[in-house]
C-alpha positions in Angstrom: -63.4 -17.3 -9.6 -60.7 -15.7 -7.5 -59.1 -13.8 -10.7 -62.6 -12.4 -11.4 -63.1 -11.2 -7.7 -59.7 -10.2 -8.0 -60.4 -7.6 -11.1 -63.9 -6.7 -9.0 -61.7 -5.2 -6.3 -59.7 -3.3 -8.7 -62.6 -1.6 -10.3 -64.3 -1.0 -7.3 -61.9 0.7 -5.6 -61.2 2.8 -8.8 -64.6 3.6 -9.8 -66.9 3.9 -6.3 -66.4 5.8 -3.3 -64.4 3.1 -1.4 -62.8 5.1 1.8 -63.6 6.0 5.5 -66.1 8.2 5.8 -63.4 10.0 8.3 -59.6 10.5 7.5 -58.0 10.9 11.3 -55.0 12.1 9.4 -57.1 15.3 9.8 -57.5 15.5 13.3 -53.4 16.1 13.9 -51.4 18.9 13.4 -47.5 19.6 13.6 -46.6 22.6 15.4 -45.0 25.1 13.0 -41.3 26.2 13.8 -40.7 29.2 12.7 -36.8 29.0 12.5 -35.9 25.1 11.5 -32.0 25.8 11.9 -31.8 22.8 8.9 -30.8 23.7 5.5 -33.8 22.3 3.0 -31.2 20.7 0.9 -29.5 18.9 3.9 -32.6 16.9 4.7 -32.3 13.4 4.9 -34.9 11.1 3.8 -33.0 8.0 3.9 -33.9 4.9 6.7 -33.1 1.6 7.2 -35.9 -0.8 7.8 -35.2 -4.6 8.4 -31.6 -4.0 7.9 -32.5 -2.4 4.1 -31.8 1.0 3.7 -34.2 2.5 1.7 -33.9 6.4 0.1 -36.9 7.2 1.8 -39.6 5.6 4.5 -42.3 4.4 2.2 -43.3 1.7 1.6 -45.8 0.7 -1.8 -48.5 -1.4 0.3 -49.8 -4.6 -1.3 -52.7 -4.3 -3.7 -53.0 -6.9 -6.4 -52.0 -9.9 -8.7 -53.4 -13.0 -9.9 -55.1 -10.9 -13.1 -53.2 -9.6 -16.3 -54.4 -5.7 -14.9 -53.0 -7.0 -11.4 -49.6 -7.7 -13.7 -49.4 -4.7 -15.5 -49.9 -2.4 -11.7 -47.3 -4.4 -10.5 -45.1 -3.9 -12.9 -45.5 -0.1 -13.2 -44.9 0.0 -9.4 -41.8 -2.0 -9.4 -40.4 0.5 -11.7 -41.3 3.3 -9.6 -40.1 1.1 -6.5 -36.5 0.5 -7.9 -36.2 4.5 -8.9 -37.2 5.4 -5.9 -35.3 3.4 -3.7 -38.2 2.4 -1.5 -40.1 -0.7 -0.8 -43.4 -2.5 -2.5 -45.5 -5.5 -1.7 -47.7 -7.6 -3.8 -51.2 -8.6 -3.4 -52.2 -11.9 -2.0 -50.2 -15.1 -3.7 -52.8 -17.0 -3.0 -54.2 -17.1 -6.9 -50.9 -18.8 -7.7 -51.4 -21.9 -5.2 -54.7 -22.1 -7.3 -53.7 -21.3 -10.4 -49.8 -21.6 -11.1 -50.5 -19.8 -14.8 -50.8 -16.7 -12.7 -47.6 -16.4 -11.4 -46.2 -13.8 -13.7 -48.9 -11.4 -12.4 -46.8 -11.4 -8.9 -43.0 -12.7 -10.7 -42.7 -9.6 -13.3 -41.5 -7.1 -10.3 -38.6 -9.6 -9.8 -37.5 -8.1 -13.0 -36.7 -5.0 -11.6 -34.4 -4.1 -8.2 -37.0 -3.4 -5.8 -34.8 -2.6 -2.4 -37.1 -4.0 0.3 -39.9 -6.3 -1.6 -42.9 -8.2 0.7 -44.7 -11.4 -0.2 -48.2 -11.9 0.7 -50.4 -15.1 1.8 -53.3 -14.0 4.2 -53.8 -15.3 7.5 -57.2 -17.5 7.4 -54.7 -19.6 4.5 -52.5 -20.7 7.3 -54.5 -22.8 8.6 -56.9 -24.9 7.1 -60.5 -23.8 6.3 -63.7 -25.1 4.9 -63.2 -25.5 1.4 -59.1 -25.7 1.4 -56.5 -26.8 3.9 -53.9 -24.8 5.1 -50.5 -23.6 3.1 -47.7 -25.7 3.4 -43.9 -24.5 4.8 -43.0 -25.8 0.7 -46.0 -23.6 -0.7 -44.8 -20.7 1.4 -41.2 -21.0 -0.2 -42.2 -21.0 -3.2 -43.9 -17.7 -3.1 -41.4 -16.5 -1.7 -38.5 -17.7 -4.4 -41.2 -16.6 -7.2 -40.6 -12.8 -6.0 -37.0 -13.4 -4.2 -38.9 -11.7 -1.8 -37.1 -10.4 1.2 -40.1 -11.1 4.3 -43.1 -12.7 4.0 -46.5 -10.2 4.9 -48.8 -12.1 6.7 -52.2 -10.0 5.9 -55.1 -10.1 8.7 -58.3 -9.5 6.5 -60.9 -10.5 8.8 -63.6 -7.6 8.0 -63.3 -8.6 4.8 -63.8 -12.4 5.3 -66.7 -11.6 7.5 -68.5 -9.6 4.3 -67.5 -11.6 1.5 -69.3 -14.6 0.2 -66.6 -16.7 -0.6 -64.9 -15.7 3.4 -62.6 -17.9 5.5 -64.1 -17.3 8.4 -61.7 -20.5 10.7 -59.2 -18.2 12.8 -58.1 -20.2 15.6 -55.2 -21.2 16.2 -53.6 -18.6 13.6 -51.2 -17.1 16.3 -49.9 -19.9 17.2 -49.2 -20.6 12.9 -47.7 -17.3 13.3 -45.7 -18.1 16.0 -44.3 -21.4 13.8 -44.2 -19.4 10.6 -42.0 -16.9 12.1 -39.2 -19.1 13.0 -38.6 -20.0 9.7 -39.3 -17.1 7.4 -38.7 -13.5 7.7 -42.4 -12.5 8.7 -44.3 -8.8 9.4 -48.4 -9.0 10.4 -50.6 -6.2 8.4 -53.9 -5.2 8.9 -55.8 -4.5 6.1 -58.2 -1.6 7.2 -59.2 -2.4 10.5 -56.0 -1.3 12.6 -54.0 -3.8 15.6 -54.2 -3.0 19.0 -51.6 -3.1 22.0 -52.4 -6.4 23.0 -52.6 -7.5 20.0 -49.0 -5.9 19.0 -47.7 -7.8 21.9 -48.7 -11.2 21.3 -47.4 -10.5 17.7 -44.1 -9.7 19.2 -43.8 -12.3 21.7 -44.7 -14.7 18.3 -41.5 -13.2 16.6 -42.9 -11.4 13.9 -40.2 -9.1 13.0 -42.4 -5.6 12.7 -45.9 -4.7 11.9 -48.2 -2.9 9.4 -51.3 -1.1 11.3 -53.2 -1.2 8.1 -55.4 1.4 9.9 -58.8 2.7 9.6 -58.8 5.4 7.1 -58.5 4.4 3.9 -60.3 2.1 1.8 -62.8 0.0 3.4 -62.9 -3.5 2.3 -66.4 -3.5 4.1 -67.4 -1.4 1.7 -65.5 -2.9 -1.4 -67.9 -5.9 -0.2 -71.1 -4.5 0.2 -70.6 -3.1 -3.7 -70.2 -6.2 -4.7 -73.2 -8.0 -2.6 -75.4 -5.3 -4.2 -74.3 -6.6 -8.4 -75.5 -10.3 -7.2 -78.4 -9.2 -5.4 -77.4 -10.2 -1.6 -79.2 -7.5 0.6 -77.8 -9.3 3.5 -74.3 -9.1 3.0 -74.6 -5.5 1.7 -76.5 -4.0 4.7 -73.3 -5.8 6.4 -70.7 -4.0 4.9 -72.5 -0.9 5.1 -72.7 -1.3 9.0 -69.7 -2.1 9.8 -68.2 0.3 6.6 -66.1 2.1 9.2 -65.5 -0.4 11.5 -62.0 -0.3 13.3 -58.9 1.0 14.9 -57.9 4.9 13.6 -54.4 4.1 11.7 -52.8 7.1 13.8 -54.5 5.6 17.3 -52.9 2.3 15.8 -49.3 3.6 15.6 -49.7 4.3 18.8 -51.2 0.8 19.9 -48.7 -0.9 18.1 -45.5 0.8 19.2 -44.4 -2.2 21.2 -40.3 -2.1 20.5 -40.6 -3.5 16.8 -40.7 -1.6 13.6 -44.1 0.0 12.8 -45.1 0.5 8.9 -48.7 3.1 9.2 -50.3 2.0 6.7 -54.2 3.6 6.3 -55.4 6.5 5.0 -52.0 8.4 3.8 -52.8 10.8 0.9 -49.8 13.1 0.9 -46.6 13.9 2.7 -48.0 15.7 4.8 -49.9 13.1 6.2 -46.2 10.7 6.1 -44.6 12.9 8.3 -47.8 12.7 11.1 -47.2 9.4 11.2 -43.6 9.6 11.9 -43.6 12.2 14.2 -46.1 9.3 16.0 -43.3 6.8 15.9 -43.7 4.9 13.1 -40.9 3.7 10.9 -42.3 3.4 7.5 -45.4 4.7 5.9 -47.4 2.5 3.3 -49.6 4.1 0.4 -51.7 2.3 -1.9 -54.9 4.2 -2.5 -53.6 6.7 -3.6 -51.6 4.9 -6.5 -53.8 2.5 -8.0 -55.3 4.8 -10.9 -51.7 5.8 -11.5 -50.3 2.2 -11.5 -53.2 1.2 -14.1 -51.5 4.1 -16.7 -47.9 3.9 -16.4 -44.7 3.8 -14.0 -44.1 7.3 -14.6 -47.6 8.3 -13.7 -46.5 6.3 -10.0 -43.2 8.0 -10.1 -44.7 11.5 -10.8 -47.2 10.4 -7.9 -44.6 8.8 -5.1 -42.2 12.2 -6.2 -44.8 15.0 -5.2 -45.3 13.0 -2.4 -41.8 12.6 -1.2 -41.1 16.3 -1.7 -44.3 17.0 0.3 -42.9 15.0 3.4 -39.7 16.6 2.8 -41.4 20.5 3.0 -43.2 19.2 5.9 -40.0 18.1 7.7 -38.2 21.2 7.1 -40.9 23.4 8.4 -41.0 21.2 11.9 -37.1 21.7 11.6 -36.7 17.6 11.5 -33.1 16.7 10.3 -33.8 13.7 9.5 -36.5 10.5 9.8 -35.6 9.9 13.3 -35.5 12.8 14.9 -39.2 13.6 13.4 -40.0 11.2 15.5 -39.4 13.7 18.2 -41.7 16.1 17.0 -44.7 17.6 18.4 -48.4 17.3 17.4 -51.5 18.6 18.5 -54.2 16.0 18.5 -58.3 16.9 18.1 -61.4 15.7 17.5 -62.6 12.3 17.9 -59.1 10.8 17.7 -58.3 12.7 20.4 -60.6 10.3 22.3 -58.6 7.8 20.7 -55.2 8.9 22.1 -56.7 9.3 25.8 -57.4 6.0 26.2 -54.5 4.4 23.9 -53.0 1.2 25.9 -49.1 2.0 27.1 
């Protein structure tokens, strides 16, 4: 059941129209400087993120496992990972605690020197829910020896719980398993298409979670990754619900924002290009994590995600040297001019 939901998703998103109907990536631009004093060649990519230094401040986000397609993506992007120098996660392990014969599908990038990699269990599992009882601290080790994972991504899915059928749908008392989780793993929160507010980011902080992924609005809905699937079994309700609430959510650049609460942000939402990777550091954030955009790529080959992550690295790159940005951090010092609706957005941003 989960590995055929598991290969739904993956077709989905490759075959239907699965994003925002808005990308607020749009809505910022860097101000041009006409003399960037920086040689292009002496730009430097490079950034250290949870004491890892990676070559440059991306981040693969989570996508898959728990199918043989899921094992042959993550594969392709480990490879491009390790060449790269920057970081990946995997899908949700949670097939594996159901099914151990699918831990290869998450295991194979272990064969490869991925410099930052993230485990996965989502949030509703730490606790326990109708039809299963929460993951154990011994489960949680063990997904995290199967990668030699480095931290543990706890993944806030709730949109998508609400749509699905098969949706956990229990969620208190998940800060507080947070809160406990964190004291004995390495642990970040993501989103998953919905965005994290400033309250939010700062009960996350105060719970020790040692940085956090926006997972924005932006990019792919998972509302509307549902409602495609209500439609093949027939289930008008659930499909008129993901259509609703298809765009439901924080903008990932508003989140940035929102979540800039003193530990490292990863903007994850929406990111097509370089271009858009250097908005979001010039907003603050640390890290940016793609995924979208390399899933048809990761279904051909690791140089089809290498030839991918390189265009957009070189894009970022361009996009630094014509704001006259150094390095990573001191784009974080640049200025952007912010319109349309997320303008609204950035008005009334908590700080």
């Amino acid at each position: 059941m989960i590995e055929k939901r598991k290969n739904e998703h993956i077709e989905i998103c490759l075959g239907r129209n699965t994003k925002a109907h808005h990308n607020h990536w749009d809505d910022i631009d860097l101000v041009h400087r006409a003399l960037p004093e920086v040689d292009f060649d002496n730009i430097d990519l490079s950034t250290e993120l949870f004491g890892v230094e990676l070559k440059a401040p991306i981040i693969i986000s989570a996508m898959t496992g728990g199918t043989e397609l899921g094992k042959r993506i993550n594969e392709n992007l480990a490879i491009a990972a390790e060449k790269l120098g920057i970081g990946m996660g995997v899908g949700s392990q949670r097939p594996y605690l159901v099914d151990r014969s699918l831990g290869e599908t998450y295991s194979i990038v272990k064969e490869h020197r991925v410099p930052l990699l993230l485990g996965n269990i989502g949030a509703p599992q730490l606790i326990d829910q109708k039809r299963s009882p929460g993951v154990t601290r011994k489960q949680l080790e063990k997904l995290m020896i199967m990668l030699d994972a480095d931290i543990l991504a706890v993944h806030l899915n709730f949109l998508q719980e609400a749509v699905q059928p098969e949706g956990d749908m229990r969620a208190e008392g998940i800060l507080s398993a947070i809160s406990s989780l964190s004291k004995s793993f390495p642990v970040i929160v993501k989103e998953t298409g919905a965005g994290i507010s400033r309250g939010m980011a700062l009960k996350l902080k105060r719970a020790g979670v040692m940085g956090i992924d926006v997972g924005g609005m932006g990019g792919t809905s998972f509302a509307a990754v549902e409602k495609y699937r209500a439609e093949a079994r027939g289930d008008r309700r659930k499909a008129e619900l993901g259509e609703i609430f298809w765009d439901w959510g924080i903008p990932t650049p508003a989140s940035v924002l929102e979540a800039s609460v003193g530990i490292p942000v990863i903007a994850t939402g929406g990111i097509r290009n370089g271009l858009d990777a250097a908005k979001a550091l010039s907003l603050g954030a640390s890290a940016v994590g793609i995924a979208g955009e390399l899933l048809k790529p990761a279904t051909e080959s690791p140089e089809a995600v290498i030839e991918k992550l390189e265009g957009i690295i070189h894009q970022l790159k361009v996009a630094m040297f014509l704001v006259g940005a150094r390095n990573v951090y001191t784009m974080k010092n640049t200025r952007v001019i912010v319109h349309g609706r997320l303008r609204d957005w950035f008005e009334q941003v908590e700080v």
